[in-house]
N, CA, C and O of each residue as an XYZ file, in Angstrom:
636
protein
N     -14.483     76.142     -2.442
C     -14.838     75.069     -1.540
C     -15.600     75.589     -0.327
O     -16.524     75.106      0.328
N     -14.766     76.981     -0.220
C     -15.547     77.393      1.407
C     -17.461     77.637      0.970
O     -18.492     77.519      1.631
N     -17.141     78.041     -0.561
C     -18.675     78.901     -0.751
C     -19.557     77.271     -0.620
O     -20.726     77.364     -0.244
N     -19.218     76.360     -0.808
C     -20.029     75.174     -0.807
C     -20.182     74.895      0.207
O     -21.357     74.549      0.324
N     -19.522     74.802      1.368
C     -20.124     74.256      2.618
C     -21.040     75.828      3.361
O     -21.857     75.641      4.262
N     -20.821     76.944      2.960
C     -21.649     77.547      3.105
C     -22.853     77.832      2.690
O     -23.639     78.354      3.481
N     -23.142     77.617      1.694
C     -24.161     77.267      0.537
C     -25.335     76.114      1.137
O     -26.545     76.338      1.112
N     -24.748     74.912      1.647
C     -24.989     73.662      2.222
C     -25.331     74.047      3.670
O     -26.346     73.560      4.169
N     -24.543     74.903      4.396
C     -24.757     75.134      5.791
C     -26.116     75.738      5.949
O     -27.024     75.310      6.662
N     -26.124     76.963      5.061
C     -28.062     78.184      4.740
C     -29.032     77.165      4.496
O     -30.131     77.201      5.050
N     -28.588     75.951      3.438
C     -29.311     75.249      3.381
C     -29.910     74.335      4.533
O     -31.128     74.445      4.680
N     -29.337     73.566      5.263
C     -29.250     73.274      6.529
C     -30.002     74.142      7.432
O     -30.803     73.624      8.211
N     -29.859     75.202      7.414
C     -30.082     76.195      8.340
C     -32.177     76.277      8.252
O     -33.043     75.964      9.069
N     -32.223     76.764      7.056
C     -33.693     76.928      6.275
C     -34.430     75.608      6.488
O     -35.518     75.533      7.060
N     -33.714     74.515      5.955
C     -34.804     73.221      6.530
C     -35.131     73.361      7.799
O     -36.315     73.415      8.134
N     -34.266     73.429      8.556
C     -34.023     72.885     10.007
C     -35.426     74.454     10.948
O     -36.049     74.310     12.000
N     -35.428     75.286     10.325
C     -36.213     76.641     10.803
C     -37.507     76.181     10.413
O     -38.374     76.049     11.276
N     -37.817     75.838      8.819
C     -39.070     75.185      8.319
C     -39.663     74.445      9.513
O     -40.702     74.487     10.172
N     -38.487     73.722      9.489
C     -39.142     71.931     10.714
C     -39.684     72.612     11.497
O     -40.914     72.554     11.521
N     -39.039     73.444     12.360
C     -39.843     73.920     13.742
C     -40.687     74.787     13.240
O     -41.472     75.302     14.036
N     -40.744     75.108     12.067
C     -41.779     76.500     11.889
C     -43.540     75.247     12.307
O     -44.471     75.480     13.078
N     -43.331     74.204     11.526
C     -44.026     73.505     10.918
C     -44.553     72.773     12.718
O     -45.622     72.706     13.325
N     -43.795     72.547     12.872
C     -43.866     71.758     14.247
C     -44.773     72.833     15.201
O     -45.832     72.476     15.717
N     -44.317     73.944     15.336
C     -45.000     74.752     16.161
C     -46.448     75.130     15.548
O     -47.350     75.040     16.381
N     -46.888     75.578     14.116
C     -48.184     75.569     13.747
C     -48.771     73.849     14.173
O     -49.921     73.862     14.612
N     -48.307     72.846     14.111
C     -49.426     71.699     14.289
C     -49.298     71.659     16.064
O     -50.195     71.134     16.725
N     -48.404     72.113     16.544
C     -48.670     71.903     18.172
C     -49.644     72.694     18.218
O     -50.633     72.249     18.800
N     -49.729     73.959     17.708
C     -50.484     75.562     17.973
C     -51.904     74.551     17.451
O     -52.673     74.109     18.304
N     -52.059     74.343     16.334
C     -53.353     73.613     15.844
C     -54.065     72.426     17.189
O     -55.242     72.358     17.544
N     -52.658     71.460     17.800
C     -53.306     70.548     18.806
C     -53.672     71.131     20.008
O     -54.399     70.413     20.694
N     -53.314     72.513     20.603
C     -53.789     72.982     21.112
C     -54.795     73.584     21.535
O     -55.233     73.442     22.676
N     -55.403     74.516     20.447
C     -56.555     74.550     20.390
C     -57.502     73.352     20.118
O     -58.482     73.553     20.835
N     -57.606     72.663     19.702
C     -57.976     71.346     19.717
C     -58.144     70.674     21.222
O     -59.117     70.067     21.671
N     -57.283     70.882     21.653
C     -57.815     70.566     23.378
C     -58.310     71.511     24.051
O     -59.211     71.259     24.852
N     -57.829     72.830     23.879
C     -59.033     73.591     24.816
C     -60.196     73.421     24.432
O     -60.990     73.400     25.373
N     -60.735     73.263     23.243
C     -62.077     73.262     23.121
C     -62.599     72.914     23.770
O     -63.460     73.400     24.503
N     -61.720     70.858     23.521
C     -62.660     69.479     24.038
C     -62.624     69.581     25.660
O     -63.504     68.933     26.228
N     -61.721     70.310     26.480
C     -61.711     70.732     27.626
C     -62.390     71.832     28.183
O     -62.354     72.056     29.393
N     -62.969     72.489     27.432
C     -63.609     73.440     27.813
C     -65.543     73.236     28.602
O     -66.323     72.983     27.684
N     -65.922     73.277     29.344
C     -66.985     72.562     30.000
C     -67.950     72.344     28.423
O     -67.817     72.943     27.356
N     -68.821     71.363     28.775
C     -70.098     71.565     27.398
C     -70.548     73.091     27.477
O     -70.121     73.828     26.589
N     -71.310     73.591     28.388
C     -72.159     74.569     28.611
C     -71.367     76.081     27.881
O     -71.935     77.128     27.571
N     -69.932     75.744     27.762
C     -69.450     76.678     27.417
C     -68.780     76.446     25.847
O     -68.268     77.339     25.171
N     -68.911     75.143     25.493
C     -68.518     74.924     23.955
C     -68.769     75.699     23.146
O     -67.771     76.302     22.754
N     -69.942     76.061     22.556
C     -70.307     77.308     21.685
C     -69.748     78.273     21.757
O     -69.665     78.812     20.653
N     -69.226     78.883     22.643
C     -68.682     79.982     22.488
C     -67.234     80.425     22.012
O     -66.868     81.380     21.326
N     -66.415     79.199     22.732
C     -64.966     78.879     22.404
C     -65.009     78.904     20.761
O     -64.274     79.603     20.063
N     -66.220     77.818     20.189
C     -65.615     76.695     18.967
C     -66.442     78.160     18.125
O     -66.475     77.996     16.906
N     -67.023     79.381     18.562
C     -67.253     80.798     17.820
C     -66.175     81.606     17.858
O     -65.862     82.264     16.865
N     -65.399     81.662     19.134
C     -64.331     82.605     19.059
C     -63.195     81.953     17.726
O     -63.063     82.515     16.639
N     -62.509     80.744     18.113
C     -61.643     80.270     17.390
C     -62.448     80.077     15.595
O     -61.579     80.148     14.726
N     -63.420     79.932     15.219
C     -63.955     79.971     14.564
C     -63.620     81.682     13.418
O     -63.001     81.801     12.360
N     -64.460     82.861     14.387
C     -63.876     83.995     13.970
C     -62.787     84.512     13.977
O     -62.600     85.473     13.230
N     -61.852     84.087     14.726
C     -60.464     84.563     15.245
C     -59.351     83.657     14.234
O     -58.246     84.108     13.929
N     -59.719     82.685     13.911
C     -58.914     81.703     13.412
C     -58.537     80.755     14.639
O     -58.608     80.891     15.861
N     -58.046     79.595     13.671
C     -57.263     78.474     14.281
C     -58.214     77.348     14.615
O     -57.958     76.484     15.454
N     -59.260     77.407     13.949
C     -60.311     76.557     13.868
C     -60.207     75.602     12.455
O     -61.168     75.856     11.731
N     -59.503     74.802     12.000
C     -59.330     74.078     10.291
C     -60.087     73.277     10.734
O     -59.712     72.400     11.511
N     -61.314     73.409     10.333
C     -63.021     72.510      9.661
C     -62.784     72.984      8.032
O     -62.714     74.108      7.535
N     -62.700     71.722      7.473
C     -63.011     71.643      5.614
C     -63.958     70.860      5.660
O     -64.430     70.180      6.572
N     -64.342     71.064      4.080
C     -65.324     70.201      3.840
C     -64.920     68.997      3.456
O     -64.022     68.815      2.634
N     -65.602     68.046      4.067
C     -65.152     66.514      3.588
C     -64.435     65.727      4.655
O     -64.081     64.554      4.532
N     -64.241     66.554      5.807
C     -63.637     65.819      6.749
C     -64.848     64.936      7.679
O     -66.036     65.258      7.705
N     -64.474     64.197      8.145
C     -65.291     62.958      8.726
C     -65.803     63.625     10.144
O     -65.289     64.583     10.721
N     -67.146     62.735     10.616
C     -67.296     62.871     12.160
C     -66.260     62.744     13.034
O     -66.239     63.512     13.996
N     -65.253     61.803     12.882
C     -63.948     61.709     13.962
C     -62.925     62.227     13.716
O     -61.842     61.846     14.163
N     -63.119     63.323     12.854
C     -61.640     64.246     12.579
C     -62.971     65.506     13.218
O     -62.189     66.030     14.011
N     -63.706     65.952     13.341
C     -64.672     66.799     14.090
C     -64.886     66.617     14.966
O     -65.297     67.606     15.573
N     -64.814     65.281     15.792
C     -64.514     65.212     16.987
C     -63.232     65.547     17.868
O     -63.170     66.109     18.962
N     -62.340     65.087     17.145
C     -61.318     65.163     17.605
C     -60.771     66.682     17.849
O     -60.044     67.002     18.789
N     -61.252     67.556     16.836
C     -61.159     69.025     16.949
C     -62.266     70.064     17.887
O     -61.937     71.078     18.502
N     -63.476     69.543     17.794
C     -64.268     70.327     19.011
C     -65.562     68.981     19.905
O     -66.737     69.045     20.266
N     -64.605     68.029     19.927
C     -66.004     67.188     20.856
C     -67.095     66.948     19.770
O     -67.213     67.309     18.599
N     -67.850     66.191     20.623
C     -68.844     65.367     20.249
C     -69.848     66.772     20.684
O     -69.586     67.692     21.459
N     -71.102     66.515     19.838
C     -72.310     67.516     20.073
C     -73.295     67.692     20.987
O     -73.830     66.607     21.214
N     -73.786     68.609     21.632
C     -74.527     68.266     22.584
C     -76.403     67.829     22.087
O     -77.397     67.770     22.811
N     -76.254     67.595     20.601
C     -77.790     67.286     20.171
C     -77.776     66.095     19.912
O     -76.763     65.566     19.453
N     -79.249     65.208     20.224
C     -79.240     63.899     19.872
C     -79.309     63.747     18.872
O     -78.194     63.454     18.441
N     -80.221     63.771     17.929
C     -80.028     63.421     16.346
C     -79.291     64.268     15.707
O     -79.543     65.398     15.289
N     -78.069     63.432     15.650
C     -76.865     63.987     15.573
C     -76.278     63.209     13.824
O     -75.061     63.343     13.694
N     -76.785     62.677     12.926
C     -76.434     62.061     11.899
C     -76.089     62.901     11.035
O     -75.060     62.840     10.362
N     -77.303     64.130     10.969
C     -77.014     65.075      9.770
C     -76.309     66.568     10.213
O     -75.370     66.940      9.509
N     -76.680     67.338     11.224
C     -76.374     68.142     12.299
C     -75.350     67.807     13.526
O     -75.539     66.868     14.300
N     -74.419     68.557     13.587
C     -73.925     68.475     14.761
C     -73.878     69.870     15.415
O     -73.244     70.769     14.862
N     -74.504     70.070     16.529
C     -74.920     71.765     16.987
C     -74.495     71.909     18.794
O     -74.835     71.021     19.576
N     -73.723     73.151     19.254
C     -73.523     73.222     20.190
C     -74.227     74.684     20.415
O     -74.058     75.757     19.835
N     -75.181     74.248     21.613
C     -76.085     75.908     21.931
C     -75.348     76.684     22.869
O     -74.553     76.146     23.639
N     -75.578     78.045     22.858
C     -75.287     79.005     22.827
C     -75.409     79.233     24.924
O     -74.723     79.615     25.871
N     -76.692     78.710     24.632
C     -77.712     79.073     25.979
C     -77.870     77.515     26.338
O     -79.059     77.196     26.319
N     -76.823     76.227     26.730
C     -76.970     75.070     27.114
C     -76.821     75.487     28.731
O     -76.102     76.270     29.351
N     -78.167     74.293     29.174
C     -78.456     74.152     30.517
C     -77.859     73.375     30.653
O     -77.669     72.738     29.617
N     -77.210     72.887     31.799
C     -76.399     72.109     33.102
C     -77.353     70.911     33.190
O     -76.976     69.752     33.021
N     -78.353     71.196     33.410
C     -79.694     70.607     34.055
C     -80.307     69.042     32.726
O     -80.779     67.921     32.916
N     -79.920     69.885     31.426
C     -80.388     69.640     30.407
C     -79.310     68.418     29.466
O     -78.406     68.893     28.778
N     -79.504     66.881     29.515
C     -78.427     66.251     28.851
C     -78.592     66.348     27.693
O     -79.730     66.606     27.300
N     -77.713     66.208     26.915
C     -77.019     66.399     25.286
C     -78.087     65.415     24.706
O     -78.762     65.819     23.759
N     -78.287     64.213     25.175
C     -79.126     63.389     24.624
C     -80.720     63.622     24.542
O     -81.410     62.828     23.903
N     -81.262     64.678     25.174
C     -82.213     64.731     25.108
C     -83.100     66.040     24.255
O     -84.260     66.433     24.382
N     -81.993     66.476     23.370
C     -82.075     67.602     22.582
C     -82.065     67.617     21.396
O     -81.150     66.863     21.065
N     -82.684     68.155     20.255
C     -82.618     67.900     18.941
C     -81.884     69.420     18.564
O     -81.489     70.220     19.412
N     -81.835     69.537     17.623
C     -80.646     70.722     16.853
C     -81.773     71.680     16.622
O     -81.540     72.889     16.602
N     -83.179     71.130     16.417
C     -84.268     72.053     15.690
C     -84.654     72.173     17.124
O     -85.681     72.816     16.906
N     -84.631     72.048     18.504
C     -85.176     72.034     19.780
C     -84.148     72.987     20.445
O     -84.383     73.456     21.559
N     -83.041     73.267     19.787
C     -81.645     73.807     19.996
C     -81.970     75.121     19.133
O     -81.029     75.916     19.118
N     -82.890     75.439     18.549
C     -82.278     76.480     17.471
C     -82.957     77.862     18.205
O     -82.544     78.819     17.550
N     -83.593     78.208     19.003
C     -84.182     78.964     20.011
C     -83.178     79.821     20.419
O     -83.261     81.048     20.387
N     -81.834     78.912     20.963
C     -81.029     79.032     21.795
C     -79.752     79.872     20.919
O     -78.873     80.611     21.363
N     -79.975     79.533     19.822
C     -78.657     79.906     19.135
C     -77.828     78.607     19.160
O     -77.463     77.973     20.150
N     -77.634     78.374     17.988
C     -76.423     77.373     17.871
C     -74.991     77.722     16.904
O     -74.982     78.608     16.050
N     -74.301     77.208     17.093
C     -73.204     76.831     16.676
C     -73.552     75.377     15.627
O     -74.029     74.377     16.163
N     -73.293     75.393     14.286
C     -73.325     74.131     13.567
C     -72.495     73.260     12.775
O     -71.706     73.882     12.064
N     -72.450     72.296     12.706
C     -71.366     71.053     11.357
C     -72.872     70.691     10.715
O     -73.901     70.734     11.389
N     -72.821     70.289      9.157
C     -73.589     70.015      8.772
C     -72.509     68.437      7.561
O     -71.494     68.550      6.874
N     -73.533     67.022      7.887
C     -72.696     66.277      7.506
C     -73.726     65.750      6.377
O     -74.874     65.656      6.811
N     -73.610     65.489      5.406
C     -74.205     64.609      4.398
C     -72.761     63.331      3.516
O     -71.620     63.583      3.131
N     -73.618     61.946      3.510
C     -72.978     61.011      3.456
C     -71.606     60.812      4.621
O     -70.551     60.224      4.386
N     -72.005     61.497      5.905
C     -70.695     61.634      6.874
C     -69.567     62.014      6.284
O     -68.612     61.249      6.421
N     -69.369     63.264      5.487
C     -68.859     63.859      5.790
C     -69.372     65.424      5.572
O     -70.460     65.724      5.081
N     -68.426     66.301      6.010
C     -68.652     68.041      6.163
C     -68.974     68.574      5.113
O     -68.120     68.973      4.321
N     -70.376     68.699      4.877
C     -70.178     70.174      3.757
C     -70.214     71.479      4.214
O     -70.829     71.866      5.208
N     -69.390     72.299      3.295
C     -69.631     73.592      3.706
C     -68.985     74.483      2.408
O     -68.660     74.034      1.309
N     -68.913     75.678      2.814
C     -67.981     76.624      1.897
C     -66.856     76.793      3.132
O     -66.570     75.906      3.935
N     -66.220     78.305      3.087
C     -65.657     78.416      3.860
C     -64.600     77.951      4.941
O     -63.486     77.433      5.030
N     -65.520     78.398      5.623
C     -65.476     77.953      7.293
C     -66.247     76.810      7.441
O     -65.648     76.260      8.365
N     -67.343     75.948      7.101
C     -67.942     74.956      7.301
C     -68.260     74.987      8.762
O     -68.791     73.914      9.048
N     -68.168     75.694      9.708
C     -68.877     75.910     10.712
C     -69.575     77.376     10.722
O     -68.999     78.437     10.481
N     -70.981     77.196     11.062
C     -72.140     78.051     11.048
C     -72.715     78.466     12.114
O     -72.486     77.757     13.094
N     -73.734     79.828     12.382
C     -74.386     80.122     13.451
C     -75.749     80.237     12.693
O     -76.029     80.486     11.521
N     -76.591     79.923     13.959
C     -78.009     79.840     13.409
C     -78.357     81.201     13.137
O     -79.250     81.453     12.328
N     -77.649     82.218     13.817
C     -78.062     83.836     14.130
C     -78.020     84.308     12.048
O     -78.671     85.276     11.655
N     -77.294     83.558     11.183
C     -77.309     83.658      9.777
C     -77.916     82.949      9.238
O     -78.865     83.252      8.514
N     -77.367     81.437      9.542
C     -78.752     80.932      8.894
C     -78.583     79.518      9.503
O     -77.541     79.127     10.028
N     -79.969     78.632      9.350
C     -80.592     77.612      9.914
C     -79.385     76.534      9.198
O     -78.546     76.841      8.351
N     -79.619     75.145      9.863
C     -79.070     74.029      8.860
C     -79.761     74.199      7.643
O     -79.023     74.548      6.722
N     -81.002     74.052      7.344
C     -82.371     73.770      6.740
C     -82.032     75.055      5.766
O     -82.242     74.761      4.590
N     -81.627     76.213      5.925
C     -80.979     77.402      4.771
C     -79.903     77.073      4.552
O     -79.662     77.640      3.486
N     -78.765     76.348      4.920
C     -77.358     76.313      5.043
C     -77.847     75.385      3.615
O     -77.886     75.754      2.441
N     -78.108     74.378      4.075
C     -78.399     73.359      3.066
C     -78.398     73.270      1.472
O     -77.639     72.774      0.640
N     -79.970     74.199      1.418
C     -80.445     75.219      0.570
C     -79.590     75.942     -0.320
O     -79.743     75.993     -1.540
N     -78.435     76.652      0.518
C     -77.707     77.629      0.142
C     -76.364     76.499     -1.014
O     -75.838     76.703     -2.108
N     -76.304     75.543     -0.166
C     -74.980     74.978     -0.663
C     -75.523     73.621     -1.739
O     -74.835     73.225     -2.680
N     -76.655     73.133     -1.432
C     -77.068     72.215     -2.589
C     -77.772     73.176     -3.435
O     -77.697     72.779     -4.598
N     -78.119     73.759     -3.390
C     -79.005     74.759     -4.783
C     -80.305     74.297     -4.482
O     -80.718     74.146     -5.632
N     -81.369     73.921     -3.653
C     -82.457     72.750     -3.621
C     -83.252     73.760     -2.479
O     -82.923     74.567     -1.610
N     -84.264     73.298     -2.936
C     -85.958     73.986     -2.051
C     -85.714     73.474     -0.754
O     -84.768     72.800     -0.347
N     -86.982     74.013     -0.015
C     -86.833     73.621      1.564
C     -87.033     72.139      1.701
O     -86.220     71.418      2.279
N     -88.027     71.754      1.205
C     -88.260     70.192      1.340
C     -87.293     69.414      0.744
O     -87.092     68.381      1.382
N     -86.484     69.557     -0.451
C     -85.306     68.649     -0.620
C     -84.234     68.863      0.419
O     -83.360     68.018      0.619
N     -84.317     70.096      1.132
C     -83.465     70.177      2.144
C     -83.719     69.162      3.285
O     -82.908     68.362      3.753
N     -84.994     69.353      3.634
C     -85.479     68.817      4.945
C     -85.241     67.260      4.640
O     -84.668     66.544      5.460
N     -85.596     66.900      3.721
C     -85.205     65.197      3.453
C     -83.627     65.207      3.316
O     -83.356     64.037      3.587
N     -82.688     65.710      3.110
C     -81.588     65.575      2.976
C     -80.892     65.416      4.480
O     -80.021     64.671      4.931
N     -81.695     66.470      5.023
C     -81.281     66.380      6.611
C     -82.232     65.012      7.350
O     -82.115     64.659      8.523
N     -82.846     64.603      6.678
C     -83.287     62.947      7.594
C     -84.946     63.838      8.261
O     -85.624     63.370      9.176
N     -85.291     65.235      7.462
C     -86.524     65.575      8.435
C     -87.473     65.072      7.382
O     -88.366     64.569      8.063
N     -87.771     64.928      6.237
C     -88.780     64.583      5.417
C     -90.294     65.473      5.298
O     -91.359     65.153      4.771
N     -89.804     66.932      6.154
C     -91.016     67.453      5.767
C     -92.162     67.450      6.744
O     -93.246     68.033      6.779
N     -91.397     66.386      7.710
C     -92.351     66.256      8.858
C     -92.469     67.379      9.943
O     -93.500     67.714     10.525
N     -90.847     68.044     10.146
C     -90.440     68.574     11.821
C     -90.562     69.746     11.810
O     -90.347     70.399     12.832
């Protein structure tokens, strides 16, 4: 009888350690999650690179614009449908709205790349331009030439 309530007690014991194990990785996860979005714009890129290489960054593929928001902010580039890019070298001076991702790529970016809204990627699904462009990322992950790329991203060959 005693071995059963001991048996029952370990058991008890192991859920109850799980719970908080579990509890403390998704606080640890909401945490970083707010420093990011707290972290000034000008300095976004660098954070959403560290946590990125370091871990504790969960971007999959297939997750939506507002589960990517919610984890590193909104982007500082305007045409923002297919690309979402935070530069490296963002001016103070310079609003988010008045920047394109390909006007951004000078600078070094940080990237999300979304088709049908949501994330594709391998990996990590977050990218640096310093490896490769959206416009190669693309390429790399649909199997497709530059120009099926560029139309995929909404450029058509034009930009």
């Amino acid at each position: 009888m005693r071995t059963q309530y001991y048996v029952v007690f370990c058991l008890l014991g192991i859920v109850f350690f799980c719970a908080i194990g579990f509890m403390g990785y998704k606080q640890h996860k909401t945490g970083i999650a707010q420093k990011i979005r707290k972290t000034p714009v000008g300095q976004r890129a660098a954070i959403i690179s560290y946590y990125r290489e370091f871990g504790g960054l969960h971007i999959q593929s297939g997750m939506s614009k507002q589960q990517i928001e919610r984890i590193v902010g909104l982007p500082q580039n305007s045409d923002n449908q297919y690309v979402w890019a935070w530069s490296f070298n963002y001016q103070e001076h310079n609003s988010h709205n008045d920047r394109t991702w390909v006007d951004m790529l000078d600078d070094g970016i940080i990237y999300v790349v979304f088709l049908d809204n949501c994330i594709i990627g391998k990996e990590l699904c977050i990218e640096v331009s310093a490896v490769a462009t959206p416009i190669e990322y693309i390429m790399s992950i649909k199997g497709c030439n530059e120009m099926e790329a560029l139309s995929l991203l909404g450029l058509h060959g034009n930009d």
